[in-house]
MIMI-789399 format. One record per residue: residue in one letter; z negated, x, y of N, C-alpha, C in turn. Coordinates in steps of 0.02 Angstrom, whole numbers, plus 50000, padded with zeros to 5 digits. Atoms other than C-alpha are relative to their C-alpha. Layout:
N
AZXYZXYZXY
...
# end
This chain:
365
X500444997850055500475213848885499275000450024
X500814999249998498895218548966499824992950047
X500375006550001498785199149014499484996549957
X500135002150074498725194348839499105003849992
X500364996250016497455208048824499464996150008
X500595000949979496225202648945499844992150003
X500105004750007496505184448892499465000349924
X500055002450051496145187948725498995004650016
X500504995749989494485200448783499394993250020
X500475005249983493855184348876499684995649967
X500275002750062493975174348723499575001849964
X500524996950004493005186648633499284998650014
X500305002549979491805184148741499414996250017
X500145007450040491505167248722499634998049949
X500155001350063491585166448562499305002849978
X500484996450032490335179948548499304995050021
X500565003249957489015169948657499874993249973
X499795005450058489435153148574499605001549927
X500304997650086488865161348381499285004450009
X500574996650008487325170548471499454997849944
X500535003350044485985168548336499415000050053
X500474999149977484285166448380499395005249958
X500344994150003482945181248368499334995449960
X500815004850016481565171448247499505005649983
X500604995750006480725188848241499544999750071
X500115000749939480215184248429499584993749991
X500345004250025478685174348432500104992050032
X499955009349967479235159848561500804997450005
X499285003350028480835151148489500034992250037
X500005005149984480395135448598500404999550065
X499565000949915481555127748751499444997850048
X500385002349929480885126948916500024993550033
X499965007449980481605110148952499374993450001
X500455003750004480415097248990499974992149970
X499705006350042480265083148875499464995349985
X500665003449996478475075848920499615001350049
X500174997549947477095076849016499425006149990
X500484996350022475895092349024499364998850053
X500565001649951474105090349121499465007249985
X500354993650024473015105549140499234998850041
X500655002049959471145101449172499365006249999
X500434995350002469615113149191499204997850009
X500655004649993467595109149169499685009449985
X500344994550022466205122849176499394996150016
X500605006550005464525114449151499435009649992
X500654995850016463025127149203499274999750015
X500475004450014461225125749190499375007550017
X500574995749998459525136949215499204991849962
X500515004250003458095127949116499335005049948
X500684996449990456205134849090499694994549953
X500315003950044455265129648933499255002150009
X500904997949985453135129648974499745003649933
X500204996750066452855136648808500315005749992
X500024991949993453885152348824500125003349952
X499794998650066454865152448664500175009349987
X499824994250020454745171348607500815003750009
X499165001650005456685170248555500304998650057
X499475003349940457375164448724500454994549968
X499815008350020457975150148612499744994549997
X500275006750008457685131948645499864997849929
X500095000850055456915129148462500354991150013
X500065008250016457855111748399500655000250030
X499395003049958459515112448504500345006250006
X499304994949976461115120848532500394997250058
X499685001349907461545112648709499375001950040
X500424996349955460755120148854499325004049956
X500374997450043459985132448727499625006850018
X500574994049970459205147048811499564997150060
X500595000749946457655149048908499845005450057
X500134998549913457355154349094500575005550017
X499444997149989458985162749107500674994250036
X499125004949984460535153949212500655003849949
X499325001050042461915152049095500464994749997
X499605004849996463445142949051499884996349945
X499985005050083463275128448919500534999549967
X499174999850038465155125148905500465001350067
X499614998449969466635131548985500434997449977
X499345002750039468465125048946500514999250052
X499655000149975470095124048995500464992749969
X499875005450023470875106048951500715000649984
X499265003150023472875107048895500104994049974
X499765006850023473455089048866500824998950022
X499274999650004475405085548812500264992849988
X499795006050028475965067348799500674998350022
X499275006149982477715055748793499914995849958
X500025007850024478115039648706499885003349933
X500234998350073477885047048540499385006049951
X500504994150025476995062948536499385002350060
X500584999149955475365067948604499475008249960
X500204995450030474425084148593499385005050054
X500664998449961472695093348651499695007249996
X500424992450031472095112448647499334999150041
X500584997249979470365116348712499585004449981
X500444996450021469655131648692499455002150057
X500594999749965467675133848750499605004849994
X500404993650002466615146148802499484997250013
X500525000649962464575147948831499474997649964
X500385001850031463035143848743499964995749952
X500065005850035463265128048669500765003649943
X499344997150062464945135048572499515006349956
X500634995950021463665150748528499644997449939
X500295003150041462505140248459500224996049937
X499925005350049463455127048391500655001949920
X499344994450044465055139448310499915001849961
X500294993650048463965149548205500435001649933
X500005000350088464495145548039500784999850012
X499175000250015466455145048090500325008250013
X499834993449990467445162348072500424999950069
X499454996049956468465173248200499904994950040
X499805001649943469535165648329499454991250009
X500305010449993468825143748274499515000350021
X500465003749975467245147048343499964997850098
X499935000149940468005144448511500544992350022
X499495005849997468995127948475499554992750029
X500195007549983468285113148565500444995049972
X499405006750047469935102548501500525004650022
X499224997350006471685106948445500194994749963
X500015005650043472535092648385500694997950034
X499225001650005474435087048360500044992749981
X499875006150027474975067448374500334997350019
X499485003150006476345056248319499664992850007
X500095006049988476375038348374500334997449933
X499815000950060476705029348196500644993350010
X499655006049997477445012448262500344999250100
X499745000449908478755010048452499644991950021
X500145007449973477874991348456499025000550009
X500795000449996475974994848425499785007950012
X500134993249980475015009448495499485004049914
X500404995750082474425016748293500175005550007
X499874992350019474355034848274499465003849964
X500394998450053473965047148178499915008250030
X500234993049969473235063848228499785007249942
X500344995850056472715079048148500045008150045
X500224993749943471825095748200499194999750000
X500605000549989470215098948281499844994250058
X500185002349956469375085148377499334997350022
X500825000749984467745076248468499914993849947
X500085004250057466795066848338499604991850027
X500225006249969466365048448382499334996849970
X500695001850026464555049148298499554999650061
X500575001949933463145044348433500364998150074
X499905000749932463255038848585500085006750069
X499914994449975463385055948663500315007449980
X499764994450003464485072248675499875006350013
X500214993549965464345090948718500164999250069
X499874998449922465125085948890499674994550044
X500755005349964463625081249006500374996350041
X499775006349934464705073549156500124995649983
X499875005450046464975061249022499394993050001
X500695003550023463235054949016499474998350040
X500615000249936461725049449101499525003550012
X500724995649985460445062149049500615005049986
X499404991150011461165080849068499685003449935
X500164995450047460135086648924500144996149945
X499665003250054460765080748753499364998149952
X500395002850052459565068748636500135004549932
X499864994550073459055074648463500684997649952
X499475004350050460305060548401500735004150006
X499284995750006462065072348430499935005549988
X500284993550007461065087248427500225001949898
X500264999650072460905082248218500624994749956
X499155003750062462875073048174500245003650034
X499504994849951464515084348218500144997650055
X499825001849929464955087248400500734999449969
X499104999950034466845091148308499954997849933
X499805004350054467835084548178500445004649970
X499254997050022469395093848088500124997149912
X499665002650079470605084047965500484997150049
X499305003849988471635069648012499734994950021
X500155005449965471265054648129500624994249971
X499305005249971472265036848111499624994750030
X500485006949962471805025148245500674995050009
X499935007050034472165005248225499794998250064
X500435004549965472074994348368500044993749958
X500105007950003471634974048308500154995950040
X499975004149929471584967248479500005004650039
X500104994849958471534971448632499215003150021
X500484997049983469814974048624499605003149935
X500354995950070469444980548430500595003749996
X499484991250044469954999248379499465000949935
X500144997650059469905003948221500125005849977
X499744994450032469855022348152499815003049945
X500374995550080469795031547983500245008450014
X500044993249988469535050647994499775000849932
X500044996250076470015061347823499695007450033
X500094993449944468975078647865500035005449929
X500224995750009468605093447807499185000849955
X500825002250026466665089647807499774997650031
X500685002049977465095086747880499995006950070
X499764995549949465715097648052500125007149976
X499624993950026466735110247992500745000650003
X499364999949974468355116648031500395002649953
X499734997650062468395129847872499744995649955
X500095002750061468265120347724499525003049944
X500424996050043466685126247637500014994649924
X500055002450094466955114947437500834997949985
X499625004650006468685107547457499854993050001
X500365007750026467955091447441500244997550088
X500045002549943468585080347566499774994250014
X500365004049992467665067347670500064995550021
X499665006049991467895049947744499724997650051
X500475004549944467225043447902500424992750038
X499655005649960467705026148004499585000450066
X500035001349938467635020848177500114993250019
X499745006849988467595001348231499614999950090
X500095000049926467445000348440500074992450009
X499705008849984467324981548492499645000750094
X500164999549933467194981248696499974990950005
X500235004650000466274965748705500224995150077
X499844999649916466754966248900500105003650038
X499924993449967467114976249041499485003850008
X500524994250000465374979649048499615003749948
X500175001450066464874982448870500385001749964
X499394996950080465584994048716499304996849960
X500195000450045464924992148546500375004949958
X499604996550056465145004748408499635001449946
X500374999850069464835005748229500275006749956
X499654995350024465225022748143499405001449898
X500214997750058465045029247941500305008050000
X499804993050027465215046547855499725000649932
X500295000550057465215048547669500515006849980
X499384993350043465765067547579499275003749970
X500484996250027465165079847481499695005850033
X500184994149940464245094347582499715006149940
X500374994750039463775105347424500575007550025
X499664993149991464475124547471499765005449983
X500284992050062464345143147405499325000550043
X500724999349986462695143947526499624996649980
X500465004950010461985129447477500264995149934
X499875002650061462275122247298499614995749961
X500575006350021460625109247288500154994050049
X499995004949977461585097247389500554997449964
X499605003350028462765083447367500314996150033
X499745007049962463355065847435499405000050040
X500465002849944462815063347599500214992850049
X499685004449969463055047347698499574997050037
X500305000149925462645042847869500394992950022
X499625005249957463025027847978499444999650069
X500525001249939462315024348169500474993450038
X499675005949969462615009348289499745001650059
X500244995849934462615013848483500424994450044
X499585004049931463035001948652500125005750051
X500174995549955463435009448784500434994050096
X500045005349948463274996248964499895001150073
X500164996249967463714998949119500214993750090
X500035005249970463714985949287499375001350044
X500385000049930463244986749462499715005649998
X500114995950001462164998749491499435003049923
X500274997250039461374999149332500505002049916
X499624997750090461975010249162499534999649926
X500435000350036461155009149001500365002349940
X499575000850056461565014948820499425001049928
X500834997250062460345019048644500594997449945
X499574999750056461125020048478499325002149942
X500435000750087460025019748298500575002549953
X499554997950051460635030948150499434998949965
X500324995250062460125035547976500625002949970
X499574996950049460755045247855499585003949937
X500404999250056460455049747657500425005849971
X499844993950011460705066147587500085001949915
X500115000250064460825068647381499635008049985
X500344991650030459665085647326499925000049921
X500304998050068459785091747164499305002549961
X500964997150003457895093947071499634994250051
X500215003849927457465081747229500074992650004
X499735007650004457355063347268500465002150080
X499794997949951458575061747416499674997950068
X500094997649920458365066947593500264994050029
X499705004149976458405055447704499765001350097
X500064998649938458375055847918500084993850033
X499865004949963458355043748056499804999950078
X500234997449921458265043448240500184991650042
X499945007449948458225029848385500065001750094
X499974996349916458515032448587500314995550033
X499865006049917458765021248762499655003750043
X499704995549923459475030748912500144995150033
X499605004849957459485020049073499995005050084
X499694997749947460245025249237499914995350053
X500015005149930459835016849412500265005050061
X499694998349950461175019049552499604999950074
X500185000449953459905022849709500604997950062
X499354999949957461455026249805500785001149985
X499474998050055463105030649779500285005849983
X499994992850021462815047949771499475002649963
X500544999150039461025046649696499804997349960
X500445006650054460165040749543499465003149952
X500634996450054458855041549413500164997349940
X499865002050087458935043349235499495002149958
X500594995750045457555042349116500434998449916
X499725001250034457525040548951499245002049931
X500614999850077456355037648763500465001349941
X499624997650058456815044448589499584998849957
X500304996550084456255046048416500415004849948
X499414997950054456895057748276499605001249953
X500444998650068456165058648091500535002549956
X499604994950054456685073447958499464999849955
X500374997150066455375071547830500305003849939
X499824995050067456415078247698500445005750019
X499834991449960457125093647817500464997049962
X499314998750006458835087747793500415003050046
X499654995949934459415093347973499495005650016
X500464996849946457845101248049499455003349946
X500804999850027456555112747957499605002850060
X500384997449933455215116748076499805006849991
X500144989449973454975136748162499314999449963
X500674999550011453185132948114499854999349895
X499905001650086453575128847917499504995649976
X499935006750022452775112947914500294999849970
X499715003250066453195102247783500284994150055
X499785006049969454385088747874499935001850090
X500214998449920454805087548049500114991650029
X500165006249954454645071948172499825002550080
X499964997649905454775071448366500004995150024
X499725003249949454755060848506500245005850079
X500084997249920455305063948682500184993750060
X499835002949931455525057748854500165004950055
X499764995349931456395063149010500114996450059
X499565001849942456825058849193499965005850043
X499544996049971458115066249298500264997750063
X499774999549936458685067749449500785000550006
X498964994550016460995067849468499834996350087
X500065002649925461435066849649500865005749979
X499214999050011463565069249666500275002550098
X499794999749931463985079249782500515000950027
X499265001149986465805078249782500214997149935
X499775002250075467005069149656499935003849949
X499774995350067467145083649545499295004449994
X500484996449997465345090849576499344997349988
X500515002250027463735086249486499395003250011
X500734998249994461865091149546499544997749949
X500635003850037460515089449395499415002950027
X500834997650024458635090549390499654996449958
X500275004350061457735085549208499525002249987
X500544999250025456065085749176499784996849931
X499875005750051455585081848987499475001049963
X500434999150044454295082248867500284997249925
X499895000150069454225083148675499195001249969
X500695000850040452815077348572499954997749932
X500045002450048452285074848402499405001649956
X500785000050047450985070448260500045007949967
X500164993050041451285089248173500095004250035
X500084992649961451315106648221500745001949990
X499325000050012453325107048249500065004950062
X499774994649966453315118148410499505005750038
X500344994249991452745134948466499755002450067
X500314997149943451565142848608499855006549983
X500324993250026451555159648592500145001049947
X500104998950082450855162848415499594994049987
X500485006650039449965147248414500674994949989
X499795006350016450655131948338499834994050047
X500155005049963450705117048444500314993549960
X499695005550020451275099048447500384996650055
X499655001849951451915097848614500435004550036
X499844996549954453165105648717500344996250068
X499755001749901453895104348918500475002049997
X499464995149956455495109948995500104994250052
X499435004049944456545107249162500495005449994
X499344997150006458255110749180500394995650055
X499735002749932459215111949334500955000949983
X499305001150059461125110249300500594997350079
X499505005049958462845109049419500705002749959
X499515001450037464355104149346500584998150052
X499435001149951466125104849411500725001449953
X499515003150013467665097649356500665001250044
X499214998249973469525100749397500424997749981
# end
């Protein structure tokens, strides 16, 4: 009898362990098993730069990268999560440090700390098409928030004035092996909360002409009217940007416009122009200068601190990068900014010119 017993006790058991439910009041219901690959990267990009004019504000008037003055700070901080296998692919980055500061403002709570979050399914097992969706980096200008990217460490007015981010839904198209094609459904005009419902439409066509040599052609067409601002409308933008790179020399410049609809108003319209070139002294040293233009006559991006009517700029810079390990970046940028109106400030006077340098080391993981 007390065989039976402790046969039937074992069963029990079993059984009980077998029918366990699972606890979905418990917030992580996921298996540990590994079923891809995970990569965990790290970037902190910091900077000290000194404007000769001596902006009141400790803000770089005009920019939200490397945006304070004569203070060392961080521009961007981040921690990189990347998740891929044959079908699914996936990206968190959340960023800390001036440039998120600056550039966040207008997003609530936790999103103004999202560099990218973004979930993706491969659509087809024969062609690499997918389709994405989330927060991600926006493929307008030739330049990003992340300087080790680039040849000048301080960011032109041209990215400064289209989104650094995106949030909606990516589907990228290859053609060949050397044309990509992408259409991005968003949100807006860089926005993550949805200020009209109104959603917007941008493309992406990449043609790599060669190994040394991209080409890219980008649009953006939505509505941008919201409860702050209710005298706008259809806005639509397009820019065209190379970016060339061989032996020891790099080169890149990209041309936008873009047209704005104002209610009461004829429309707004903007346009900018810029060529960044890079010479490899050595193979730890180089120089990077670089010429711009940017025109806002109808203050669609930019009204000027000084309240001018219209703003307009040039600038120029050269820089100093010297590498002093794979993962470690030395800047020094000297730059000027000039223009026909009274767009930036000395003091309490109005000027038309301003200076900075900005010293900058960057390190990668």
């Amino acid at each position: 009898m007390k065989k039976y017993i402790l046969i039937f006790v074992a069963m029990s058991s079993v059984a009980c362990v077998n029918a366990q439910v699972m606890n979905t009041a418990t917030m992580d219901t996921t298996s540990f098993s590994r079923k891809g690959r995970l990569s965990i990267e790290g970037y902190i990009d910091t900077y000290y730069a000194y404007n000769f004019n001596d902006p009141p504000s400790d803000d770089q008037p005009y920019f939200v990268s490397m945006a304070r003055h004569n203070e060392v700070n961080i521009n961007l901080a981040y921690i990189d999560l990347k998740y891929s296998s044959s079908r699914l692919r996936a990206r968190f980055v959340p960023g800390f440090g001036t440039y998120i500061n600056a550039n966040y403002a207008a997003e609530p709570g936790s999103l103004k700390n999202i560099v990218e979050a973004s979930a993706g399914i491969k659509l087809s097992e024969k062609k690499n098409i997918w389709i994405d969706a989330g927060v991600f980096g926006s493929p307008y200008t030739n330049e990003s928030a992340i300087s080790k990217d680039h040849l000048a460490y301080t960011r032109s007015f041209a990215p400064e004035y289209v989104p650094y981010y995106l949030s909606g839904v990516k589907l990228t198209i290859p053609l060949s092996d050397r044309l990509n094609a992408y259409l991005f459904l968003l949100n807006g005009w860089q926005q993550i909360e949805d200020q009209n419902k109104s959603k917007s439409v941008g493309t992406q066509v990449e043609f790599r002409a060669s190994e040394h040599l991209l080409l890219n052609w980008n649009t953006y067409i939505g509505n941008e009217r919201s409860a702050g601002d209710s005298t706008v409308g259809t806005r639509m933008f397009t820019d065209f940007y190379f970016i060339y790179s061989k032996g020891r020399l790099s080169a890149t410049g990209c041309v936008y416009a873009g047209l704005q609809e104002q209610s009461g108003a004829s429309d707004g319209v903007w346009w900018q122009a810029n060529l960044i070139g890079r010479y490899n002294i050595t193979d730890e040293l180089s120089v990077t200068g670089r010429i711009e233009h940017f025109n806002d006559p109808d203050e669609v991006q930019i009204v000027p601190v000084t309240g001018v009517k219209g703003f307009q700029s040039y600038s120029s810079s050269l820089g100093l990068n010297y590498k002093l390990a794979e993962n470690i970046l030395l800047r020094l940028e000297g730059r000027t900014f000039f223009s026909d109106k009274y767009v930036y400030v000395r003091g309490e006077e109005q000027v038309k010119n301003s200076n900075t340098i900005t010293s900058n080391v960057t390190i990668w993981f």
